[in-house]
N, C-alpha and C positions, 0 to 999 in steps of 0.2 A: 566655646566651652564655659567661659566666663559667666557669661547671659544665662546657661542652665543653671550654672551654683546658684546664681545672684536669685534668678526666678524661684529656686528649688527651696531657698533659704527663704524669701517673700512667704511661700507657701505655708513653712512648718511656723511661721510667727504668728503668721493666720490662724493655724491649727492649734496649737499647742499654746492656747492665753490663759485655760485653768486647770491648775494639775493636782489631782487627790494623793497624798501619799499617805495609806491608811499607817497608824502608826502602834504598835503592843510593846514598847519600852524593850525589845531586844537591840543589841548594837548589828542585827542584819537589819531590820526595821530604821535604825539610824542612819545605816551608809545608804537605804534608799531616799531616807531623806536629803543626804550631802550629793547624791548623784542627781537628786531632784533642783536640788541650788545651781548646780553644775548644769541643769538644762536648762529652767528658768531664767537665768542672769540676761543669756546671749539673746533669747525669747524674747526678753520682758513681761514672761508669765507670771501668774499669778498662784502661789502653792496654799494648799489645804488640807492640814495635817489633820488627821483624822484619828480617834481614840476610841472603841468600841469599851466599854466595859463590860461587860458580861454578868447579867443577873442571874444567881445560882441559884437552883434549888432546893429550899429546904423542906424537907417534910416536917409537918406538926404543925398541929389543930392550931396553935393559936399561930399568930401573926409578928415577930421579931421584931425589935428595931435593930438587931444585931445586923440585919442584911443591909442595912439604913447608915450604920453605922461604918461598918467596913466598905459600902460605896462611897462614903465620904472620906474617907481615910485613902481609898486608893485614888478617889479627884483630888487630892491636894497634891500627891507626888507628882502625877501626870498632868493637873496643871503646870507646876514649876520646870518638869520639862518642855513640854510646850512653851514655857515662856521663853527659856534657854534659846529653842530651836528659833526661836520667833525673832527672837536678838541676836541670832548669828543670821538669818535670812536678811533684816533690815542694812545688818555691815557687809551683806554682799550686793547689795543692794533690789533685793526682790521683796516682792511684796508679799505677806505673807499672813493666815489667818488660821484657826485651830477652832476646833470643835470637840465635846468630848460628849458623849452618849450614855445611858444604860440602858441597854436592850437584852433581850434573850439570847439574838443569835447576831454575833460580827458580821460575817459577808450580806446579812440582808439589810443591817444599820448601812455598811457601804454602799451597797446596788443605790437605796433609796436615798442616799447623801449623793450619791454620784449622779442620778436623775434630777434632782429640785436643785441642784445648785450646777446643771448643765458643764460637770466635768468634760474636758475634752481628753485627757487623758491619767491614768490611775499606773502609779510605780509604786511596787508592792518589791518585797524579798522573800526568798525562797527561808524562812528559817530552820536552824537546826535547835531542835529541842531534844533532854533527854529522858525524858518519858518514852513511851509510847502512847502512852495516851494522849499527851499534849501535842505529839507530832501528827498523830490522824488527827487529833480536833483543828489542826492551824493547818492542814494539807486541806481537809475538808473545806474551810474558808476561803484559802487562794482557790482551790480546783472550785469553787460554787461562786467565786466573784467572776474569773475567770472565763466561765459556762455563759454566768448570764451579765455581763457588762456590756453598756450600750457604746462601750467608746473603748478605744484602743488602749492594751494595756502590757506596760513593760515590766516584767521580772526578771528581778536579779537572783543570780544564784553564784 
């Protein structure tokens, strides 16, 4: 029995060396991160927090820098988490690296971060929002990362 753990354990060290855990600044998106440390550590995986930002829509003829402006407004906060996250991954001792995006649509920033940098596995959360809007737009994301991701993926809910 010993020889299966020991083998079975060989195996997911193998498997499980780079792990995405896309991140939107809610505290469900956080505990998939600490549940991400919590797998990592024993692994010796490697995590990669992931930040989609989402470029909005605006109609009108001319061209804003207001859209310019408020991307960069929300990369300062979401860096300084990232960093947070980064320095509590280093004192558990994983390795750990952060990426932050602006694209039009999150789960496709993910698929294509989870291909070019050969993800082995993506742990995402189930979050609760109180919109409705915001809950079909983030259900849409997990059910479309979900649908089409090349590698195993764990949801917490």
């Amino acid at each position: 029995m010993s020889y299966f753990n020991d083998r079975r354990r060989e195996e997911m060290i193998e498997t499980f060396k780079n792990i995405l855990v896309p991140y939107n600044g809610t505290e469900d998106s956080h505990k998939a991160f600490e549940s991400a440390i919590a797998l990592a550590s024993p692994l010796q995986a490697k995590i990669n927090i992931f930040t989609c930002i989402e470029k909005r829509q605006i109609f009108s003829l001319f061209q804003s820098k207001t859209k310019d402006n408020e991307f960069e407004k929300e990369k300062k906060i979401v860096e300084k988490q990232h960093s947070g996250m980064k320095t509590f991954a280093k004192e558990n001792g994983v390795a750990c690296s952060s990426k932050i995006v602006h694209e039009d649509h999150a789960a496709d920033a993910i698929l294509s971060f989870s291909d070019r940098q050969n993800i082995d596995l993506i742990i995402m959360s189930k979050t609760k929002f109180s919109s409705h809007k915001e809950r079909m737009h983030y259900q849409s994301t997990l059910e479309s990362v979900f649908r089409n991701a090349t590698c195993p993926i764990l949801t917490l809910i």
